[in-house]
Structures are given as C-alpha cells and as structure tokens.
PDB file of N, CA, C and O in Angstrom, chain B, residues numbered from 101:
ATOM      1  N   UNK B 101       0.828  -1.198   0.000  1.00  0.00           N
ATOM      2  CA  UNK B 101       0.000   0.000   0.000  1.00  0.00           C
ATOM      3  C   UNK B 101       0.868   1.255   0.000  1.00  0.00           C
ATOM      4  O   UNK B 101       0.569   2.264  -0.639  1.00  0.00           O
ATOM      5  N   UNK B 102       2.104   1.118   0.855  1.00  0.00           N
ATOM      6  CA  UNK B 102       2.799   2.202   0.941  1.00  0.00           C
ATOM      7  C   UNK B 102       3.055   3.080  -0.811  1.00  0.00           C
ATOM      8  O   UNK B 102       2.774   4.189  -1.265  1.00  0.00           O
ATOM      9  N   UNK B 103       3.798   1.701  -1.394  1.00  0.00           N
ATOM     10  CA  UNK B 103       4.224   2.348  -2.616  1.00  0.00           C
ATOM     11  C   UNK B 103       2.824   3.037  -3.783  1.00  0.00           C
ATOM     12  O   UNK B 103       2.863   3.939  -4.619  1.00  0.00           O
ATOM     13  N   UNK B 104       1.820   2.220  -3.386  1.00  0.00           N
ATOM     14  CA  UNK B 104       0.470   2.878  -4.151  1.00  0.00           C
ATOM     15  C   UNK B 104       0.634   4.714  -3.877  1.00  0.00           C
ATOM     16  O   UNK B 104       0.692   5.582  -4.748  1.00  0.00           O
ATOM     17  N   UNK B 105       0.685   4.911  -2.167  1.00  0.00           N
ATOM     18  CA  UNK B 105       0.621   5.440  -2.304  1.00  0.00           C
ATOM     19  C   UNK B 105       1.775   6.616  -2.401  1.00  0.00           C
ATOM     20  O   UNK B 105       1.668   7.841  -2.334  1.00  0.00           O
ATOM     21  N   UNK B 106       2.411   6.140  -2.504  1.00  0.00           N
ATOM     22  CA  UNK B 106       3.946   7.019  -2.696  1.00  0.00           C
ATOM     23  C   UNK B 106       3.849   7.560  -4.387  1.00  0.00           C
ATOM     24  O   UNK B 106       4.384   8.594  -4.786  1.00  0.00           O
ATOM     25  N   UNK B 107       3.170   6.756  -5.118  1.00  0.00           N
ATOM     26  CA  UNK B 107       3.262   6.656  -6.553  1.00  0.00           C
ATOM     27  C   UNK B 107       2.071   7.440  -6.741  1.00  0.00           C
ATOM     28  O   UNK B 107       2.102   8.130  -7.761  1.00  0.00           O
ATOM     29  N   UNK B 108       0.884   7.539  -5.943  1.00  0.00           N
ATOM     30  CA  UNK B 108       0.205   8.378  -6.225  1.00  0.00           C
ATOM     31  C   UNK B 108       0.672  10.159  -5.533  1.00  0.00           C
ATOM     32  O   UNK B 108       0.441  11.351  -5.736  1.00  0.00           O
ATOM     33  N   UNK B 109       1.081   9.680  -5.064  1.00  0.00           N
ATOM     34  CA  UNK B 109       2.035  11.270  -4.394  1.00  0.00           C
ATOM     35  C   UNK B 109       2.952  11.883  -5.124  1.00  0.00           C
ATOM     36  O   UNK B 109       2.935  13.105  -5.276  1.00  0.00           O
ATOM     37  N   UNK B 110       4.007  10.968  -5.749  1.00  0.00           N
ATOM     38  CA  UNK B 110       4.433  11.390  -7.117  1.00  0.00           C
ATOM     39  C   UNK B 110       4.093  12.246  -8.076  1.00  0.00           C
ATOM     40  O   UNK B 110       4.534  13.368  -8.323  1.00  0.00           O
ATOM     41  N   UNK B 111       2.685  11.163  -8.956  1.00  0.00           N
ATOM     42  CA  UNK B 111       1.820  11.561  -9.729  1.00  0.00           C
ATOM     43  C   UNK B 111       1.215  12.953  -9.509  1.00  0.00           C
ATOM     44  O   UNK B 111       1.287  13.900 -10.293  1.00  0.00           O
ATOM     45  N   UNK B 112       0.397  12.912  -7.899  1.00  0.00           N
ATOM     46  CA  UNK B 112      -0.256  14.432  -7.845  1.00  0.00           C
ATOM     47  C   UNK B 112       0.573  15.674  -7.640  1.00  0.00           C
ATOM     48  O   UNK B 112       0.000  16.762  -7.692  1.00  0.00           O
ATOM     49  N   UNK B 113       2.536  15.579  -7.293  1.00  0.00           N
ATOM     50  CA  UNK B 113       3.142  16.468  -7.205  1.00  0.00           C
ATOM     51  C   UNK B 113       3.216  16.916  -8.502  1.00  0.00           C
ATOM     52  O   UNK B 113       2.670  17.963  -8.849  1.00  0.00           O
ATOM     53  N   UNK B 114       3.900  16.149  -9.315  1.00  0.00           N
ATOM     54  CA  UNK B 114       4.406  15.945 -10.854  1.00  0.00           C
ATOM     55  C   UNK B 114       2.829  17.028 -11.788  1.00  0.00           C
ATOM     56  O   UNK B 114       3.167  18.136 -12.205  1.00  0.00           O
ATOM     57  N   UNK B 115       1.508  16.664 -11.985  1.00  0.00           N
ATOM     58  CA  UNK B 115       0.696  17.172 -12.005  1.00  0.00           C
ATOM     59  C   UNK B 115       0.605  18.442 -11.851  1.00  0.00           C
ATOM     60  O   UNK B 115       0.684  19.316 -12.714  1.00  0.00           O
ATOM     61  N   UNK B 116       0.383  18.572 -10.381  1.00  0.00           N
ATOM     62  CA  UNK B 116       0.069  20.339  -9.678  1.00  0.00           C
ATOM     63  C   UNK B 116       1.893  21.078 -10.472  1.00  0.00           C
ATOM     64  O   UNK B 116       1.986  22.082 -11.179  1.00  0.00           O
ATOM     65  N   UNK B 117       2.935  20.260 -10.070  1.00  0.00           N
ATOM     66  CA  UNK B 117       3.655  20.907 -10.891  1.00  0.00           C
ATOM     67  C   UNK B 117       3.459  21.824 -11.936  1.00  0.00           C
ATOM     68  O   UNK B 117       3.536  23.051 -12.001  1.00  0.00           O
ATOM     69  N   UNK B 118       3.145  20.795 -12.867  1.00  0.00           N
ATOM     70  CA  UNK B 118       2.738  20.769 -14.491  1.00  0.00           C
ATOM     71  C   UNK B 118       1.426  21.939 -14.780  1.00  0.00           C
ATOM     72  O   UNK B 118       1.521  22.619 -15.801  1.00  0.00           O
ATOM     73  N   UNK B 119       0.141  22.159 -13.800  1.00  0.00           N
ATOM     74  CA  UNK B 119      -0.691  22.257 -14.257  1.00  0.00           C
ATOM     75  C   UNK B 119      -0.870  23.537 -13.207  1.00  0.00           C
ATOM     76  O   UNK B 119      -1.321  24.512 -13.807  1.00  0.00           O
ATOM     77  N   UNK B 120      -0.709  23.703 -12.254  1.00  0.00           N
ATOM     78  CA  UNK B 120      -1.231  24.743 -11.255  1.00  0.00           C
ATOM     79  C   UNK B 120      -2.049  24.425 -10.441  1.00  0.00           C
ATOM     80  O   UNK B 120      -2.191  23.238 -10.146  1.00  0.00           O
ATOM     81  N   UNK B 121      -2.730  25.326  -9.919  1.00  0.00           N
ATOM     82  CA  UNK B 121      -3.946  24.864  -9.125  1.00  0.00           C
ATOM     83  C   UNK B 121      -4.928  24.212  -9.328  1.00  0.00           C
ATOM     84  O   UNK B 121      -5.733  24.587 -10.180  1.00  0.00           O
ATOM     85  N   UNK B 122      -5.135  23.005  -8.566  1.00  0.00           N
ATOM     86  CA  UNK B 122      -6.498  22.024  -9.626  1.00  0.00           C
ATOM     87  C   UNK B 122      -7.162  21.494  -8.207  1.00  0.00           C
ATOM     88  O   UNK B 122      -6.731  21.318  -7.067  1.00  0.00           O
ATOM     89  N   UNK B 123      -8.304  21.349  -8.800  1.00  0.00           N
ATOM     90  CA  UNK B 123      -9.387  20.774  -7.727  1.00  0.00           C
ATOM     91  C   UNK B 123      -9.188  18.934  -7.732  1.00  0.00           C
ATOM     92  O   UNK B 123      -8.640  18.333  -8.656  1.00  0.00           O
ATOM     93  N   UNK B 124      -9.773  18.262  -6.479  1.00  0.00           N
ATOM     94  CA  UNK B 124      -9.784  16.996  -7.061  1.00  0.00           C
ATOM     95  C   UNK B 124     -10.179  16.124  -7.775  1.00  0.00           C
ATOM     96  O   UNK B 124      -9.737  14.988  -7.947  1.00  0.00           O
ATOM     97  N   UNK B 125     -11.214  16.747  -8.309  1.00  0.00           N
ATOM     98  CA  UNK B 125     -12.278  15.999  -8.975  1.00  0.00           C
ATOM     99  C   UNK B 125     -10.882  16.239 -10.443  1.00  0.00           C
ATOM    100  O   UNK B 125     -10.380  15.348 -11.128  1.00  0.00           O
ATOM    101  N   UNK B 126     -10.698  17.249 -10.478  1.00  0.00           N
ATOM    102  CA  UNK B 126     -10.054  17.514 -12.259  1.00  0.00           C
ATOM    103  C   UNK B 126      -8.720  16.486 -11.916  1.00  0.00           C
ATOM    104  O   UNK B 126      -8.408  15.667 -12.780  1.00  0.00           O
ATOM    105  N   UNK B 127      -8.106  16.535 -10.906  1.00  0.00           N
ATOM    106  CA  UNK B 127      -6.724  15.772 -10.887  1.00  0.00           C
ATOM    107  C   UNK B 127      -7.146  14.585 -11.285  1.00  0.00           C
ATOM    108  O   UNK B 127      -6.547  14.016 -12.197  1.00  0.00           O
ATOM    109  N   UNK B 128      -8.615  13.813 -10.467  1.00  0.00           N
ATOM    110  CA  UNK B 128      -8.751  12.643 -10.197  1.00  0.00           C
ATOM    111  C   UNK B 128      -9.163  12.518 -12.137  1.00  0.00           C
ATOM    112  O   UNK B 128      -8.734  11.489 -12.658  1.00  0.00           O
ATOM    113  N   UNK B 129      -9.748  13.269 -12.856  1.00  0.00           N
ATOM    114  CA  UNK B 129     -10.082  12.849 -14.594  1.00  0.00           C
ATOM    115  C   UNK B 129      -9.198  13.315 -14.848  1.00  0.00           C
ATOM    116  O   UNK B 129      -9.560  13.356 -16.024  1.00  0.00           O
ATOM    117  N   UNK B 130      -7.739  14.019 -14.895  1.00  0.00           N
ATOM    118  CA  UNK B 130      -6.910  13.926 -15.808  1.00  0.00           C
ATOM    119  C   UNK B 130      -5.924  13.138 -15.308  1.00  0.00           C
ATOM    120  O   UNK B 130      -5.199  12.630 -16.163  1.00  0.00           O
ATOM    121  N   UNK B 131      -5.653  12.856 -14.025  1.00  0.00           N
ATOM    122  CA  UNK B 131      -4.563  11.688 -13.943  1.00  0.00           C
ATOM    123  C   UNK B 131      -5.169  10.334 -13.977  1.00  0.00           C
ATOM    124  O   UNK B 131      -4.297   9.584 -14.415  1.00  0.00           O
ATOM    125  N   UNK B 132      -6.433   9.558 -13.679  1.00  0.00           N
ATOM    126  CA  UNK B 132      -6.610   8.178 -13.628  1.00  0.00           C
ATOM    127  C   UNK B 132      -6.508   7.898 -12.352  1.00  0.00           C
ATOM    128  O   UNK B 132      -6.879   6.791 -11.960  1.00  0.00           O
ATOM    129  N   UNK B 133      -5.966   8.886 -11.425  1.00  0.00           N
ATOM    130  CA  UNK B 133      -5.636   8.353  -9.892  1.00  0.00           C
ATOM    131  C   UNK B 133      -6.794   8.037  -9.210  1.00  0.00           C
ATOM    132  O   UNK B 133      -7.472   9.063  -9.277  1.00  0.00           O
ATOM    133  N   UNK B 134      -7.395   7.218  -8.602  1.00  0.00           N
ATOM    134  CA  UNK B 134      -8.926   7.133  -8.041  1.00  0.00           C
ATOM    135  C   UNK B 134      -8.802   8.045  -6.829  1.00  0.00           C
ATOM    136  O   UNK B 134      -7.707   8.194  -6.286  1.00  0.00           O
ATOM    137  N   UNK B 135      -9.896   8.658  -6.394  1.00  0.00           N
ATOM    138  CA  UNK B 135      -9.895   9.760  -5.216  1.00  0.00           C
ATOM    139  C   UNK B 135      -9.595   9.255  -4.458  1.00  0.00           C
ATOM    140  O   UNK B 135      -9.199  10.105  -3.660  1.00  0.00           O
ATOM    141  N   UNK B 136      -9.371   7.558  -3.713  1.00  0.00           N
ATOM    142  CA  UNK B 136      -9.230   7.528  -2.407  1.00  0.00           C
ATOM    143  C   UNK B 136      -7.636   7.499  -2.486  1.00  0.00           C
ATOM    144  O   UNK B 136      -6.954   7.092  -1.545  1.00  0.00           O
ATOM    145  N   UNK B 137      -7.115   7.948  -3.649  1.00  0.00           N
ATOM    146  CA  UNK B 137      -5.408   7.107  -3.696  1.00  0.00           C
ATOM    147  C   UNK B 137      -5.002   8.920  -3.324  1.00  0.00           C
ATOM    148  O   UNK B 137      -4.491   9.351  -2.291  1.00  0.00           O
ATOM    149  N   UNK B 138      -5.469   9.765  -4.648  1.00  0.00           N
ATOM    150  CA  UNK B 138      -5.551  10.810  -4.634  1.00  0.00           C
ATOM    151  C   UNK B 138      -5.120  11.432  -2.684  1.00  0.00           C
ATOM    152  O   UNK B 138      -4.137  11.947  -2.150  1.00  0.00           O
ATOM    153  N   UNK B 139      -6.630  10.950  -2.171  1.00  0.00           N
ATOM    154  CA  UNK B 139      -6.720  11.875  -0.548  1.00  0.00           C
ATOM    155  C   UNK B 139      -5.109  11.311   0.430  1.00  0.00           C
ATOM    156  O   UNK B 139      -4.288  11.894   1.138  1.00  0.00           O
ATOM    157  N   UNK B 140      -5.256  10.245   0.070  1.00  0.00           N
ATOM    158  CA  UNK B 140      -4.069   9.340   0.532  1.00  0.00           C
ATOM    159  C   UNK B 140      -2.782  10.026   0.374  1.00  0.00           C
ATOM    160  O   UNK B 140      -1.957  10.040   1.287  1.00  0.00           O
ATOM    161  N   UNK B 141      -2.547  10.710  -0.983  1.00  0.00           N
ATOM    162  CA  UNK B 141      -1.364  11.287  -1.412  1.00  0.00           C
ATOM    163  C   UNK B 141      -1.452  12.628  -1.036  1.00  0.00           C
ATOM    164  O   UNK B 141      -0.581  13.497  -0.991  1.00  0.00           O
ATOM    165  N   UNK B 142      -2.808  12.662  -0.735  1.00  0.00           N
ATOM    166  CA  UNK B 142      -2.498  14.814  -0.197  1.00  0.00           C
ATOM    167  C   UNK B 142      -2.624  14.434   1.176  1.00  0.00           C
ATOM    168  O   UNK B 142      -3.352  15.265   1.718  1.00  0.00           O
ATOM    169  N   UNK B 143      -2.374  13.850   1.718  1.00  0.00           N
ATOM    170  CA  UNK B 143      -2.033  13.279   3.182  1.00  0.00           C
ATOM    171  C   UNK B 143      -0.899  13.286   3.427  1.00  0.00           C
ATOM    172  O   UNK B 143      -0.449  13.978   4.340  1.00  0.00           O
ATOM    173  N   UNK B 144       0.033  12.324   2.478  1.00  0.00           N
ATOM    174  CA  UNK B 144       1.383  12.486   2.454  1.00  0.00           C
ATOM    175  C   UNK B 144       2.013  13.692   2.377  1.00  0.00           C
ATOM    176  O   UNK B 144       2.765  14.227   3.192  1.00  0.00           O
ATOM    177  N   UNK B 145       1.520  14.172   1.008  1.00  0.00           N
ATOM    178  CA  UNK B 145       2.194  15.813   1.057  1.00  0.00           C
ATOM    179  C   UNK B 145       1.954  16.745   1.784  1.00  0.00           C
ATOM    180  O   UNK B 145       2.743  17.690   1.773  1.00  0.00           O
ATOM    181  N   UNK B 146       0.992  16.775   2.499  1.00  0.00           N
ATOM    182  CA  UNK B 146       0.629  17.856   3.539  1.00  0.00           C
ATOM    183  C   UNK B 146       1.728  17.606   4.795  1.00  0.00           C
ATOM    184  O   UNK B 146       2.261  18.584   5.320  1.00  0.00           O
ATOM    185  N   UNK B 147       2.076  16.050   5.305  1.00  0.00           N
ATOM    186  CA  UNK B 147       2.711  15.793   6.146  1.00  0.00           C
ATOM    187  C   UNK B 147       4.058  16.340   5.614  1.00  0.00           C
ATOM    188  O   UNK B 147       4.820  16.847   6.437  1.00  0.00           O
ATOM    189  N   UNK B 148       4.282  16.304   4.809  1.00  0.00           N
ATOM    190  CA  UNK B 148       5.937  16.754   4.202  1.00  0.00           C
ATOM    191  C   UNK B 148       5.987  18.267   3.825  1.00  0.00           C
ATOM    192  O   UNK B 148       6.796  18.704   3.007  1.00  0.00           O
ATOM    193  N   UNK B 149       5.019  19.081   4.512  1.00  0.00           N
ATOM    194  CA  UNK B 149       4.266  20.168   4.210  1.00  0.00           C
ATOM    195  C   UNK B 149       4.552  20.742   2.643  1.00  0.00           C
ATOM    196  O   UNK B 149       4.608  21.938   2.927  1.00  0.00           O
ATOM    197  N   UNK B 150       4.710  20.707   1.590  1.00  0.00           N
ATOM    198  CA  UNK B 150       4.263  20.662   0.503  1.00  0.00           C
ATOM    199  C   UNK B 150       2.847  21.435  -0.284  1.00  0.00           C
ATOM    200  O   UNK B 150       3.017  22.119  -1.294  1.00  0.00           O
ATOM    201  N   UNK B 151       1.642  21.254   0.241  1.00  0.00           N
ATOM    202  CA  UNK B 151       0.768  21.541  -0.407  1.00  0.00           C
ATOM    203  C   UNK B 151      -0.002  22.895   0.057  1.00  0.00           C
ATOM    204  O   UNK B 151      -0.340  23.095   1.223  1.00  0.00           O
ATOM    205  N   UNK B 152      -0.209  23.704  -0.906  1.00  0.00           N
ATOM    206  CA  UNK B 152      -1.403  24.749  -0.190  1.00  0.00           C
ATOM    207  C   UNK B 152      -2.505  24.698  -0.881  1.00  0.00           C
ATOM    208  O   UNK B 152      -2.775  24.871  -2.070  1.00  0.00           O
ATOM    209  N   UNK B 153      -3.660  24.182   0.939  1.00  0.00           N
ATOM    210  CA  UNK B 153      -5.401  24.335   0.147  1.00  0.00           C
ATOM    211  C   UNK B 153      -5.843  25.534  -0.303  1.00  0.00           C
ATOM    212  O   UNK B 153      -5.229  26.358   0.374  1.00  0.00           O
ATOM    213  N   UNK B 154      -6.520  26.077  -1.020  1.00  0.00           N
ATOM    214  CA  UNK B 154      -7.453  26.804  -0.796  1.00  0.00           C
ATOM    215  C   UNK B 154      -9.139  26.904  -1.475  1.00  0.00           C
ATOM    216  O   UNK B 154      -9.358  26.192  -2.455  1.00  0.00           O
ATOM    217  N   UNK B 155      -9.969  27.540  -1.089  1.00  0.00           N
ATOM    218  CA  UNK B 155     -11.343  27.992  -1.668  1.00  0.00           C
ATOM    219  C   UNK B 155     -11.413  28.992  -2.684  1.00  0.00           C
ATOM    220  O   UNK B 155     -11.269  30.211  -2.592  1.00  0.00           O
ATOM    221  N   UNK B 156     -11.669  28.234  -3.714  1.00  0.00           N
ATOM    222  CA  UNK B 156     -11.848  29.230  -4.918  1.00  0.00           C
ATOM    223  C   UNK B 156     -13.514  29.393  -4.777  1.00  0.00           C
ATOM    224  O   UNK B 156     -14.054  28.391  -5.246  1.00  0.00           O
ATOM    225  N   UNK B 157     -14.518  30.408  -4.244  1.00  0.00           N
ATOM    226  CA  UNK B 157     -16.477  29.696  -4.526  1.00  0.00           C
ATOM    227  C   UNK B 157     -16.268  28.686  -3.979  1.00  0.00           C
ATOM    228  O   UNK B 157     -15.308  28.690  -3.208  1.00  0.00           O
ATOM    229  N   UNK B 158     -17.139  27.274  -4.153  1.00  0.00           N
ATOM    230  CA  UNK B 158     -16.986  26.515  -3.451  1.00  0.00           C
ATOM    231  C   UNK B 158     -16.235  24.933  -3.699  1.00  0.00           C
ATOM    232  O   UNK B 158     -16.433  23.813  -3.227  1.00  0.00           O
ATOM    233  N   UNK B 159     -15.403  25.437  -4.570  1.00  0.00           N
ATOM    234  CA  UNK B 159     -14.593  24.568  -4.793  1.00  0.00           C
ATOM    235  C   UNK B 159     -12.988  24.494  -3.780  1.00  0.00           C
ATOM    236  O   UNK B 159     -12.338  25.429  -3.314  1.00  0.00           O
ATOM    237  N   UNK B 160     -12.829  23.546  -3.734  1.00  0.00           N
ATOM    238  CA  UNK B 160     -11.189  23.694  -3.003  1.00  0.00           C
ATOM    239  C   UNK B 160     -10.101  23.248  -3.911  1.00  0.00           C
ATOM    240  O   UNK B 160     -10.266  22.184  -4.507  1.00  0.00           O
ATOM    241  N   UNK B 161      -8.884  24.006  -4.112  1.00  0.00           N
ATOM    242  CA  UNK B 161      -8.089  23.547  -4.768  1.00  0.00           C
ATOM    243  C   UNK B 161      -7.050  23.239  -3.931  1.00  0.00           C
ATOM    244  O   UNK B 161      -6.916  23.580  -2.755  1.00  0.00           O
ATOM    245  N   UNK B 162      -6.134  22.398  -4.784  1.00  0.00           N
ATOM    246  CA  UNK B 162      -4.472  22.267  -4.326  1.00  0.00           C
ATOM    247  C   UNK B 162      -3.656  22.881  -5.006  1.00  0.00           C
ATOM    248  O   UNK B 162      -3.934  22.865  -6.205  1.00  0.00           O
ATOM    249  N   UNK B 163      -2.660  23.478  -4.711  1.00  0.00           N
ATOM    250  CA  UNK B 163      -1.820  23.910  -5.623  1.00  0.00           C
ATOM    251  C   UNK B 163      -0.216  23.348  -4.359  1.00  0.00           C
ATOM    252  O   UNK B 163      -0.178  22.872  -3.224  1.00  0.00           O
ATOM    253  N   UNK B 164       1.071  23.839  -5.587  1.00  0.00           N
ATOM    254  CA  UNK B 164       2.418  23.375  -4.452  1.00  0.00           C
ATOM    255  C   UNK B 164       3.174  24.284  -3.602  1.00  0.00           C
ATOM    256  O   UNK B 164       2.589  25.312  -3.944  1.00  0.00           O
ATOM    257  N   UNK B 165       3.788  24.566  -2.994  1.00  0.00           N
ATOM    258  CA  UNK B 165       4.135  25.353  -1.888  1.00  0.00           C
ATOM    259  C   UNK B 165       5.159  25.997  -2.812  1.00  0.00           C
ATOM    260  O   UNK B 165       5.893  26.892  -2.393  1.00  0.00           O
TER     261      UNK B 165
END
C-alpha cells in the first residue's frame, strides 16, 4: 500500500507541478488516480508540508508550496 501510495504522491506532485492549481475531482479525470489514492497522497504531502489548500467559490483547490 505504501508504494500505491507514494506513486500516487508522485503523480499528484508531478501534475500540480505541471498544471497549477487544480481541484480533485479535475486531478482525479486527468490523472486516472482514483480519489481515495488521490486523498491518501495529499495526506502524504501535507505531512511533508508541501501543499497549499485553498477555496476558490466553493470549490477547493491544491496547488504546491
């Protein structure tokens, strides 16, 4: 499980990299990552502090530190 989710932590850095600020629903249809791998990996990165949430309306995005 670890590496699932290490690989999905990868993926969603590599991404927000690439793309900017994105909500999860858009990460989860343009990467293939399923949301629970997805929450899993902004778990990780938050712990490695890495990520900033915020509220765009009522959407929440991620973007990288």
């Amino acid at each position: 499980m670890i590496e699932i989710i290490g690989d999905a932590a990868g993926k969603l850095w590599k991404y927000l990299d690439e793309n900017g600020p994105s909500s999860v629903t858009r990460i989860a249809t343009e990467t293939g990552i399923n949301k629970n791998d997805i929450q899993r990996a902004i778990g990780w990165l938050s712990k490695e502090d890495k990520l900033i949430f915020e509220m765009k309306g009522r959407t929440e995005t991620l973007s990288l530190k």
